[in-house]
Chimera marker file (.cmm) of the C-alpha trace (Angstrom):
<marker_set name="trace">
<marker id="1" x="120.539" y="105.549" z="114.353" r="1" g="1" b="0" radius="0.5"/>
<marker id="2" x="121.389" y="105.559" z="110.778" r="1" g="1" b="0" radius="0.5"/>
<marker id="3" x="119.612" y="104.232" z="108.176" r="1" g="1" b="0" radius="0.5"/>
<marker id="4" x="121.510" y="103.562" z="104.977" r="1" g="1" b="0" radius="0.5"/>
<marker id="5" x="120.797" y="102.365" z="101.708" r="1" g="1" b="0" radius="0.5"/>
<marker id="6" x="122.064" y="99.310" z="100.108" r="1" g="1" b="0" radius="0.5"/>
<marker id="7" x="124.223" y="101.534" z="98.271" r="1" g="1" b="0" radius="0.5"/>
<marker id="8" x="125.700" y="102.999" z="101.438" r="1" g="1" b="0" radius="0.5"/>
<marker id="9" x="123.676" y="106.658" z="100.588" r="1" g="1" b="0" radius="0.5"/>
<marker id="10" x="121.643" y="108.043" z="103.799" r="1" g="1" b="0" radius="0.5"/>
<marker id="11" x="118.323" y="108.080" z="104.002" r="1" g="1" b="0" radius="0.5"/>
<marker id="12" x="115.649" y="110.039" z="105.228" r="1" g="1" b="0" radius="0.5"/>
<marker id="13" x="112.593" y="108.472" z="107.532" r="1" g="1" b="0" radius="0.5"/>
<marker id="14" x="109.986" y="106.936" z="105.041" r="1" g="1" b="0" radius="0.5"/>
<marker id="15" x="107.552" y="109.717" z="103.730" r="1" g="1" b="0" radius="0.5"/>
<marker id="16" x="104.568" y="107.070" z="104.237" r="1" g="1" b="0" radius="0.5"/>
<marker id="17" x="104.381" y="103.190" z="106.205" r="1" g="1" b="0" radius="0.5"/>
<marker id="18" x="101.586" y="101.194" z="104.901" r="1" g="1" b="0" radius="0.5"/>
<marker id="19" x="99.471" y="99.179" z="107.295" r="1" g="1" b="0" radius="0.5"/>
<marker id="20" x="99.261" y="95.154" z="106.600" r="1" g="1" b="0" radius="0.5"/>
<marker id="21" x="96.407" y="95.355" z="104.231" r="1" g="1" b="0" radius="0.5"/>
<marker id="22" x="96.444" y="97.256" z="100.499" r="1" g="1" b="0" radius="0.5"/>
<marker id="23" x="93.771" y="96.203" z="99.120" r="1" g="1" b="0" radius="0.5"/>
<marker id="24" x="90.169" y="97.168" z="97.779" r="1" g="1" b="0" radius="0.5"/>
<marker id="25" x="88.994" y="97.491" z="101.045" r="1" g="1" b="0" radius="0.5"/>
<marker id="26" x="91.975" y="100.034" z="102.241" r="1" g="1" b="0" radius="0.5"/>
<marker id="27" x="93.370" y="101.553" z="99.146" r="1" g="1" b="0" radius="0.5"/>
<marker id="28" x="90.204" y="104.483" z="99.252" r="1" g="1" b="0" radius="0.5"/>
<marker id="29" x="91.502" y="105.672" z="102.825" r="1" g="1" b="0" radius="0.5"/>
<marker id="30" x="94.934" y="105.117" z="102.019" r="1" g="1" b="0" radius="0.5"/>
<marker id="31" x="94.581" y="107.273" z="98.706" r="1" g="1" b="0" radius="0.5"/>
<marker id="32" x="94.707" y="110.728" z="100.280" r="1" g="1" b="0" radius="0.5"/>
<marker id="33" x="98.085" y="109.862" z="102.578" r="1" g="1" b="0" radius="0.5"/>
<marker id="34" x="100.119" y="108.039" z="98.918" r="1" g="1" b="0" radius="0.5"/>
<marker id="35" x="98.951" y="111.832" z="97.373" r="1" g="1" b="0" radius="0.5"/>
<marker id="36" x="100.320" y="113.701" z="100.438" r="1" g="1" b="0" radius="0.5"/>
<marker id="37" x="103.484" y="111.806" z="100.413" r="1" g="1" b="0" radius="0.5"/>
<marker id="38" x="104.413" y="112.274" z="96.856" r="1" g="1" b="0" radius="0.5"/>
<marker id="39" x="103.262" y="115.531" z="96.681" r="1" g="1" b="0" radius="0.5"/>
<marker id="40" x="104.811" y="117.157" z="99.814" r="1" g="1" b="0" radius="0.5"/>
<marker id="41" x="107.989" y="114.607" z="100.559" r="1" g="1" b="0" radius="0.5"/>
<marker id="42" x="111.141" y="116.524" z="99.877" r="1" g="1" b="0" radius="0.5"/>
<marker id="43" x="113.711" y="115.255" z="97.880" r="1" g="1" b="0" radius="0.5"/>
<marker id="44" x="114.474" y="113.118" z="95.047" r="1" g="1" b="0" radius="0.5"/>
<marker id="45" x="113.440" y="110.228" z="96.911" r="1" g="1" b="0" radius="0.5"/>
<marker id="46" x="109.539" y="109.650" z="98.284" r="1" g="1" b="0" radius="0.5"/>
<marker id="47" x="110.384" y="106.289" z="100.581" r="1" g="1" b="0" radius="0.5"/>
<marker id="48" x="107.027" y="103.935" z="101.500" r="1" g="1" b="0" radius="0.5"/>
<marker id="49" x="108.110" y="101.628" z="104.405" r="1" g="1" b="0" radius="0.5"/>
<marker id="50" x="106.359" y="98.209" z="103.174" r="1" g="1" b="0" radius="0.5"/>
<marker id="51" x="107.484" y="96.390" z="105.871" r="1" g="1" b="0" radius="0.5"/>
<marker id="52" x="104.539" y="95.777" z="107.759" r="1" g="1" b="0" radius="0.5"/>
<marker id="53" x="102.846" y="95.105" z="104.029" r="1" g="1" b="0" radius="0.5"/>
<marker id="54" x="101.434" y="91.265" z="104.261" r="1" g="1" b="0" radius="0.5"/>
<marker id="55" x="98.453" y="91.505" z="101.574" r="1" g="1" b="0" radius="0.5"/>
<marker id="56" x="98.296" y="93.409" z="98.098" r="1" g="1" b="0" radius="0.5"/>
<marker id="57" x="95.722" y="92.720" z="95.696" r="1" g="1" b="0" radius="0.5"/>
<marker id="58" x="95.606" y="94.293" z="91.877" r="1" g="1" b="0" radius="0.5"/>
<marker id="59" x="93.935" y="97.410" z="93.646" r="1" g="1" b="0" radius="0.5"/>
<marker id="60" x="96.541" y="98.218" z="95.956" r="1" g="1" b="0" radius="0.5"/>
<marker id="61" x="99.479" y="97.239" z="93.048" r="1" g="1" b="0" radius="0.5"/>
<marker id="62" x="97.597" y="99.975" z="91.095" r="1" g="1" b="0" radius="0.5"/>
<marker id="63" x="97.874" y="102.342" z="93.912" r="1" g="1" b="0" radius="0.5"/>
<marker id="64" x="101.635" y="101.773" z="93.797" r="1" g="1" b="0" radius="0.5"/>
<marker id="65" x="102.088" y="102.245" z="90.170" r="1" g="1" b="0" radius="0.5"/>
<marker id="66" x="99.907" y="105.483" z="90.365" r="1" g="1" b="0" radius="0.5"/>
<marker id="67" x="102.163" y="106.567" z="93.109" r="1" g="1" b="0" radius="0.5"/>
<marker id="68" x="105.440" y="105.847" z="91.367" r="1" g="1" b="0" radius="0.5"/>
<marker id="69" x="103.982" y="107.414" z="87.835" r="1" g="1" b="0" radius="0.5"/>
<marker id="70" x="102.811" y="110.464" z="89.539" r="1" g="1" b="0" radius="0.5"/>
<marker id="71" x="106.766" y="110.872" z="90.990" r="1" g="1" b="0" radius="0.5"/>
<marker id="72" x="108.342" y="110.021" z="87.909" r="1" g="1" b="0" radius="0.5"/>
<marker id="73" x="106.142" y="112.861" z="86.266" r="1" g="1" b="0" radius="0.5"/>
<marker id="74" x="108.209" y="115.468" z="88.848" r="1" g="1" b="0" radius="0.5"/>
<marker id="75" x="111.070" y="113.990" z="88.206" r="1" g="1" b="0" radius="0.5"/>
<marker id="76" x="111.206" y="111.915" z="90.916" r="1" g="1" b="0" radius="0.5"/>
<marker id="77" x="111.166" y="108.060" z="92.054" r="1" g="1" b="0" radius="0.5"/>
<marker id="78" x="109.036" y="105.982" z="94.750" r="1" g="1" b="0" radius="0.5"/>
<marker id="79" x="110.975" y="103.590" z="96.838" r="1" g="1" b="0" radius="0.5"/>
<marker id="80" x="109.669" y="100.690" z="98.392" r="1" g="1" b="0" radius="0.5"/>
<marker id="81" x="111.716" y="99.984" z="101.712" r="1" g="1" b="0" radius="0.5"/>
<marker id="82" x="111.709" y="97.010" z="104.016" r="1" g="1" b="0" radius="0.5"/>
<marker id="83" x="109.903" y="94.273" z="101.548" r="1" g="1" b="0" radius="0.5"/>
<marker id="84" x="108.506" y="91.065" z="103.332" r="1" g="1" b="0" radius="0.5"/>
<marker id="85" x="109.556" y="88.575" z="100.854" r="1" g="1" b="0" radius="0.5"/>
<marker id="86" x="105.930" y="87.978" z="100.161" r="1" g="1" b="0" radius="0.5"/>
<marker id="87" x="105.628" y="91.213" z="98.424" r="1" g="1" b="0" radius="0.5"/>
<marker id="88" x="109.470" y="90.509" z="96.704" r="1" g="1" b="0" radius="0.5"/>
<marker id="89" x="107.395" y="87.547" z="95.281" r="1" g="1" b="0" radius="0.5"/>
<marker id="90" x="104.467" y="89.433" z="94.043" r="1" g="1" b="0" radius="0.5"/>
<marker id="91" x="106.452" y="91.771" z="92.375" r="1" g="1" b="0" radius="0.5"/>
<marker id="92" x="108.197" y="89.579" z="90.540" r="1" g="1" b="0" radius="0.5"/>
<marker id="93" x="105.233" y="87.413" z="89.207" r="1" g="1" b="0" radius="0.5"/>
<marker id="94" x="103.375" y="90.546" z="87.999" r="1" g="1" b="0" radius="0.5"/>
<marker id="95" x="107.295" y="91.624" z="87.097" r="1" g="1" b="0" radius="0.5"/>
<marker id="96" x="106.750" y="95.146" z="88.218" r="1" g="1" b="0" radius="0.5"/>
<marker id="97" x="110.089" y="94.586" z="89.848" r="1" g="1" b="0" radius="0.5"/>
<marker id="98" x="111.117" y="95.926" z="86.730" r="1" g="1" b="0" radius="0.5"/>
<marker id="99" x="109.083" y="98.574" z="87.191" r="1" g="1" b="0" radius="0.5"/>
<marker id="100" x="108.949" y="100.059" z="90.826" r="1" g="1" b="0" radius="0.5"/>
<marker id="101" x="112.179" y="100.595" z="92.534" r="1" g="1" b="0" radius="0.5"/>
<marker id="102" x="112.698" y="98.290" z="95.666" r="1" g="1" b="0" radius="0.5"/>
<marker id="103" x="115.157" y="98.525" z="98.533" r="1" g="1" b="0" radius="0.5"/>
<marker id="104" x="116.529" y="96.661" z="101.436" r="1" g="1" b="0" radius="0.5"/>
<marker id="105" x="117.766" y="99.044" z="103.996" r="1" g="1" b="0" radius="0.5"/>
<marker id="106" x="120.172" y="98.443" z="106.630" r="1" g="1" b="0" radius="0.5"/>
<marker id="107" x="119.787" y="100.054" z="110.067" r="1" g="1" b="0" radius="0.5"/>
<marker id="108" x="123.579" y="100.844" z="111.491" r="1" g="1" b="0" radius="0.5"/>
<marker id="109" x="123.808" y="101.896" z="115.163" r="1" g="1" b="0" radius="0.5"/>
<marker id="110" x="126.212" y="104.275" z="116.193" r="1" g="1" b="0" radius="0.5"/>
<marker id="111" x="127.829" y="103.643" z="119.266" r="1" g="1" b="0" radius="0.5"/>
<link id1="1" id2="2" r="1" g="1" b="0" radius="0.2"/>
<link id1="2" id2="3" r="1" g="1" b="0" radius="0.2"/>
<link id1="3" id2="4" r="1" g="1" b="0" radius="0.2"/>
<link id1="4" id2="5" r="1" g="1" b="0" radius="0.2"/>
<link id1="5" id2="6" r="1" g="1" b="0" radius="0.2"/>
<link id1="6" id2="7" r="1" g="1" b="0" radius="0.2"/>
<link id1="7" id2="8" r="1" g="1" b="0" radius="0.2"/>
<link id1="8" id2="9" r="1" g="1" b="0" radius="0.2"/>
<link id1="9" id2="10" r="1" g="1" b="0" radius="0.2"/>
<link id1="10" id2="11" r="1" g="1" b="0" radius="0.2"/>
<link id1="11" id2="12" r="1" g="1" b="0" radius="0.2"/>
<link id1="12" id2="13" r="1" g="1" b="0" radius="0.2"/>
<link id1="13" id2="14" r="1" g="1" b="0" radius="0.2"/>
<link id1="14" id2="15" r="1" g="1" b="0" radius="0.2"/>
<link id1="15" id2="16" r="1" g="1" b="0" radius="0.2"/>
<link id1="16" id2="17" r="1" g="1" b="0" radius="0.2"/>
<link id1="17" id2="18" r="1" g="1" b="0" radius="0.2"/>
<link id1="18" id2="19" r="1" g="1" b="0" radius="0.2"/>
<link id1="19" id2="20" r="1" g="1" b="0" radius="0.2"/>
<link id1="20" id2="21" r="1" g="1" b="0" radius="0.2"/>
<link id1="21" id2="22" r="1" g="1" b="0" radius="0.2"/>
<link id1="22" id2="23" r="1" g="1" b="0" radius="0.2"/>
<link id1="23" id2="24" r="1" g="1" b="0" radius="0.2"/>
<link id1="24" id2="25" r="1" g="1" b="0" radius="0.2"/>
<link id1="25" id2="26" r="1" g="1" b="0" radius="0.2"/>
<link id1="26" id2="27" r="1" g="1" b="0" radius="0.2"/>
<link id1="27" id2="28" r="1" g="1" b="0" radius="0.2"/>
<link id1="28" id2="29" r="1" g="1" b="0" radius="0.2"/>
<link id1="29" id2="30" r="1" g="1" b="0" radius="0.2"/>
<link id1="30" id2="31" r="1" g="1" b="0" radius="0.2"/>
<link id1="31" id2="32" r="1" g="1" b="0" radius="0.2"/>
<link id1="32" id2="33" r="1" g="1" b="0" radius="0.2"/>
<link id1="33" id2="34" r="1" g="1" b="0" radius="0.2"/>
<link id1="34" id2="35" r="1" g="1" b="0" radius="0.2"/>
<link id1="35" id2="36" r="1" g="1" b="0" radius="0.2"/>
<link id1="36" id2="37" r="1" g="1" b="0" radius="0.2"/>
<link id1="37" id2="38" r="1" g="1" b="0" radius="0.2"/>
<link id1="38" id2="39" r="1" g="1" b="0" radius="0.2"/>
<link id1="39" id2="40" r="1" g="1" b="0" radius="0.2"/>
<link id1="40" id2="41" r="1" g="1" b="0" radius="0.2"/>
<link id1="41" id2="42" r="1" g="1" b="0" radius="0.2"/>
<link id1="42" id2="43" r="1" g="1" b="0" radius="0.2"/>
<link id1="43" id2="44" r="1" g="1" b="0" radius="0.2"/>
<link id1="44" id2="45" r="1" g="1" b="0" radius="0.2"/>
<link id1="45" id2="46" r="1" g="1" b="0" radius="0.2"/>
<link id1="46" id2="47" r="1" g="1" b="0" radius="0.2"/>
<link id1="47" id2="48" r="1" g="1" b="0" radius="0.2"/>
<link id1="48" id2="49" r="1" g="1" b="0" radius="0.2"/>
<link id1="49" id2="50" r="1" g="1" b="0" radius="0.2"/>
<link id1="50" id2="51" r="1" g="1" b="0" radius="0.2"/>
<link id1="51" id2="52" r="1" g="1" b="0" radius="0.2"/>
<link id1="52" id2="53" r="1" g="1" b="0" radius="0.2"/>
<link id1="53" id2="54" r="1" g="1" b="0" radius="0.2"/>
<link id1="54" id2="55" r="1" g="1" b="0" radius="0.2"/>
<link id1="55" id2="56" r="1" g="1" b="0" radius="0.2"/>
<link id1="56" id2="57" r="1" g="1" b="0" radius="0.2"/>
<link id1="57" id2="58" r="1" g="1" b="0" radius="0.2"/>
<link id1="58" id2="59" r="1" g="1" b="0" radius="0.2"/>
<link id1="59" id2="60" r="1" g="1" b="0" radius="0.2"/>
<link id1="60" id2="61" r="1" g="1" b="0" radius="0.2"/>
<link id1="61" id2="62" r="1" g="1" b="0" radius="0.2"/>
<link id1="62" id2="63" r="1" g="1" b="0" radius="0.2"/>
<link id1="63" id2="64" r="1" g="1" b="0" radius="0.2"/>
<link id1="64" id2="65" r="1" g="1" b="0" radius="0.2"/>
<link id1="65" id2="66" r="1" g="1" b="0" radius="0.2"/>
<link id1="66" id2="67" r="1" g="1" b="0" radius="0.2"/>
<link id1="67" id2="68" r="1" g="1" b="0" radius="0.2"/>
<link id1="68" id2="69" r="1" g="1" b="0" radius="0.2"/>
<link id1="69" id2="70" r="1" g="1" b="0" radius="0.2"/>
<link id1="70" id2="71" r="1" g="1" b="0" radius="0.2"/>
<link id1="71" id2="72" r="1" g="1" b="0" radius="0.2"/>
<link id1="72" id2="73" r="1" g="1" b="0" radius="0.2"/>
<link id1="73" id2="74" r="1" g="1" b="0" radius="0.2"/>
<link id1="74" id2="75" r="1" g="1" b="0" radius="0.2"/>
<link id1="75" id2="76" r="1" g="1" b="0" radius="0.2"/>
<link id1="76" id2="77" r="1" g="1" b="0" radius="0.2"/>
<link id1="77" id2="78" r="1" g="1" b="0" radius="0.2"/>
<link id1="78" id2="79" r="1" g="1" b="0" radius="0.2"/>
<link id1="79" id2="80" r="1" g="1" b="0" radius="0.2"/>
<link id1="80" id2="81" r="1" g="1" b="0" radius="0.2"/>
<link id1="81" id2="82" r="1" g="1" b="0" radius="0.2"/>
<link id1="82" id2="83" r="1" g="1" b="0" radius="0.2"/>
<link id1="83" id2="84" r="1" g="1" b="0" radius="0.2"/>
<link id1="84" id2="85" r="1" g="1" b="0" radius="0.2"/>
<link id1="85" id2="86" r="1" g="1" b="0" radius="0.2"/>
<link id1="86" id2="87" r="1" g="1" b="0" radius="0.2"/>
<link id1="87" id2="88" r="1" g="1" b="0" radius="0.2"/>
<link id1="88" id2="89" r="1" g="1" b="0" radius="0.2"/>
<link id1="89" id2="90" r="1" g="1" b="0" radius="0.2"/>
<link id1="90" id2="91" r="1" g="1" b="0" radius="0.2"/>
<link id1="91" id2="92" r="1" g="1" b="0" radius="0.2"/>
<link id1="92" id2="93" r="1" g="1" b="0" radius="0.2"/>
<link id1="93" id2="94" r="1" g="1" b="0" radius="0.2"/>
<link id1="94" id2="95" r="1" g="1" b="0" radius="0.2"/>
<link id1="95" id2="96" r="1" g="1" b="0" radius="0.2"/>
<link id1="96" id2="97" r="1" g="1" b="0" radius="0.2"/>
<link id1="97" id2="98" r="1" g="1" b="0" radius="0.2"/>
<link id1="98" id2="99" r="1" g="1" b="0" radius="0.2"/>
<link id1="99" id2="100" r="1" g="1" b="0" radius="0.2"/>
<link id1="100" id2="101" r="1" g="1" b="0" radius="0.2"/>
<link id1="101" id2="102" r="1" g="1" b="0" radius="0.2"/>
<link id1="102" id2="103" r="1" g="1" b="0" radius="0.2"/>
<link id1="103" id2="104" r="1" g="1" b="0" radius="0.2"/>
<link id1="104" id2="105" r="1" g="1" b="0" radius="0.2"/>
<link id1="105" id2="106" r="1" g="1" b="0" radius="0.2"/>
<link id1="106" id2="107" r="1" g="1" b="0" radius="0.2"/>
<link id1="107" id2="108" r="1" g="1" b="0" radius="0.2"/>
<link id1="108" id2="109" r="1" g="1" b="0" radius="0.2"/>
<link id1="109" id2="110" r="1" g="1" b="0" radius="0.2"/>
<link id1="110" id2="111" r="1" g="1" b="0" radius="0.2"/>
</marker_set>
């Protein structure tokens, strides 16, 4: 399988896939792995699959906007892959759409 961006451009497997929850309660064991991702993920890219994401509260939007300053700071960028539309919504109220870069991938199958 190949996984491409919207913009046709491969992509690597997601550095990081968040669990349903990130929240107060999960963000402190979920801190560590966010770190790990954006420190040791290769490339320009660090990819967090959010598509099993159903619930984010302010706690786990500030995780995500650590995680995306702390890769800008290398020169790099976070990418959110997979959004539910729940968390398209979200993003747009608190319009850190603007902000964090989001992306709809498309799996393509080779025969």
């Amino acid at each position: 399988m190949t996984v491409l961006t919207s913009a046709g451009r491969p992509r690597s497997a997601a550095a990081l896939v968040l669990p349903e929850r990130l929240d107060a309660s999960t963000v402190p064991d979920l801190r560590d792995a966010v770190w790990l991702a954006v420190d040791s993920t290769p490339g320009p890219d660090v990819v967090v699959d959010v598509s099993q994401l159903l619930m984010v509260d302010s706690v786990g939007l500030g995780l995500l906007l650590s995680a995306h300053r702390a890769c800008r700071a290398q020169g790099r960028r976070l990418v959110l892959a997979h959004p539910q539309p729940a968390l398209l919504r979200l993003l747009a109220v608190t319009r850190l759409h603007r902000v964090l870069h989001v992306e709809r991938t498309v799996a393509i199958t080779s025969a």
